[in-house]
C-alpha positions, -999 to 999 in steps of 0.1 A, spaced: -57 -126 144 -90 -112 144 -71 -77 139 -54 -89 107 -92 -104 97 -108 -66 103 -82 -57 81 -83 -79 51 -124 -77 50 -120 -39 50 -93 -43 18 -123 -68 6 -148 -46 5 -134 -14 -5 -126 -31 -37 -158 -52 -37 -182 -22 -29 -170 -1 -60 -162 -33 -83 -190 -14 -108 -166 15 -116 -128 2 -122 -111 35 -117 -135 36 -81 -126 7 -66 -88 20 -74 -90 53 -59 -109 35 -24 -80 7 -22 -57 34 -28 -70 54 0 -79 22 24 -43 7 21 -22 33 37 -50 38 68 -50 7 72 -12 1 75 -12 32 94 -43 18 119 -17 -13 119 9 7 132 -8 20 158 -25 -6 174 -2 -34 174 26 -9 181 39 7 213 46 45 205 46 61 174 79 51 152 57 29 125 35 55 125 59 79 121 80 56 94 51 52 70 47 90 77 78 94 61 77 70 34 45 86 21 53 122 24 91 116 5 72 93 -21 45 118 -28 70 148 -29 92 127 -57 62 120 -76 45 158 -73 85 172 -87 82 147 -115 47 153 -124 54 194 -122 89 191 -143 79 161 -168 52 172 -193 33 142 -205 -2 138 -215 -21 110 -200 -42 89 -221 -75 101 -220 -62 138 -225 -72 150 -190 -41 168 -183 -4 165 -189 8 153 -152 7 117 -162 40 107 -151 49 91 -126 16 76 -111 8 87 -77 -16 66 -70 8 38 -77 30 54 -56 13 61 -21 1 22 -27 31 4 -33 46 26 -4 20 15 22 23 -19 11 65 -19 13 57 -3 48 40 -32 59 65 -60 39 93 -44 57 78 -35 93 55 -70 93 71 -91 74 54 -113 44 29 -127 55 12 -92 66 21 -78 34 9 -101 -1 -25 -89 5 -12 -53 4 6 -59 -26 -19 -74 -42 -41 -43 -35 -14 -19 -49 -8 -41 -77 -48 -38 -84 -45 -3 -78 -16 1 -105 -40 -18 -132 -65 0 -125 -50 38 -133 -36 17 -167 -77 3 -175 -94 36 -167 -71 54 -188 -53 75 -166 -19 64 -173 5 49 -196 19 15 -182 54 31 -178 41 57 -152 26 31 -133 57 13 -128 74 42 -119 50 51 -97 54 13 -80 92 20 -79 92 53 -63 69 38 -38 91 7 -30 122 24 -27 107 52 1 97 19 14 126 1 19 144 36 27 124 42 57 110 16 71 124 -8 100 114 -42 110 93 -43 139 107 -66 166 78 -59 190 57 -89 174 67 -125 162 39 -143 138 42 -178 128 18 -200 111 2 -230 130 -7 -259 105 -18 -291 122 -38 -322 136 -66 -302 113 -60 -270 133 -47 -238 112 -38 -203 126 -15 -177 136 7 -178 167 13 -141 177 35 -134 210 56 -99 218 48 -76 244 14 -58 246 
């Protein structure tokens, strides 16, 4: 529990710390939310398959996205460069966060898909990218996702709700 706490502040405050500058506070989350999965992977994990699953899912996600930005030509909205498609930030987010839907389960991963979502808007508000690059960067990233990842069967969460009393109930082998 207090694990899962750590990791929510830290997805808190990367986002609150750099709330001044949109695009910022994008580029942090977008950095904090795979070392954060990853960090999840190897504490709560014996060995090194998560790790080693969200290695995968990031590398083959960001290798799709660099072919596409190198063979599609397409300016991005501010006229920085013409390797706005598909969004790689988007991408390496919505990866993470599928890593932890699929290896945690729900209730581990809305916060991260709520980051990459943010993430995502925040490449469209800054200017960086065209909406349609950002949703094929969220695609590209869910599918490595659910192509690599396993549930982890190590750990069993379930929410406590009673007599007043609210928590988690974590059990598995340590």
């Amino acid at each position: 529990m207090r694990k899962r706490l750590i990791a929510m502040l830290l997805l808190a405050s990367g986002s609150a710390s750099a709330a001044s500058d949109l695009e910022k506070s994008g580029d942090v989350l977008h950095l904090l939310l795979p070392t954060v999965a990853l960090g999840g992977a190897l504490i709560y994990e014996d060995g090194y398959e998560g790790a080693w699953q969200l290695a995968k899912t990031g590398v083959v996600s960001r290798l799709v996205v660099e072919g596409l930005k190198y063979s599609i030509d397409k300016d991005r909205p501010d006229g920085s460069g013409n390797d706005s498609f598909p969004s790689g930030h988007t991408a390496d987010s919505f990866a993470a966060a599928t890593f932890v839907q699929q290896r945690y389960g729900w209730e581990w991963a809305i916060p991260a898909y709520i980051g990459a979502a943010y993430v995502g808007y925040t490449r469209v508000e800054s200017d960086k990218h065209h909406v349609e690059d950002v949703l094929a960067g969220a695609a590209i990233g869910i599918l490595s996702g659910l192509y690599f990842t396993d549930p982890y069967k190590g750990i069993t969460i379930t929410p406590v709700v009673g007599n007043g009393n609210y928590g988690l109930y974590v059990s598995g082998s340590f």
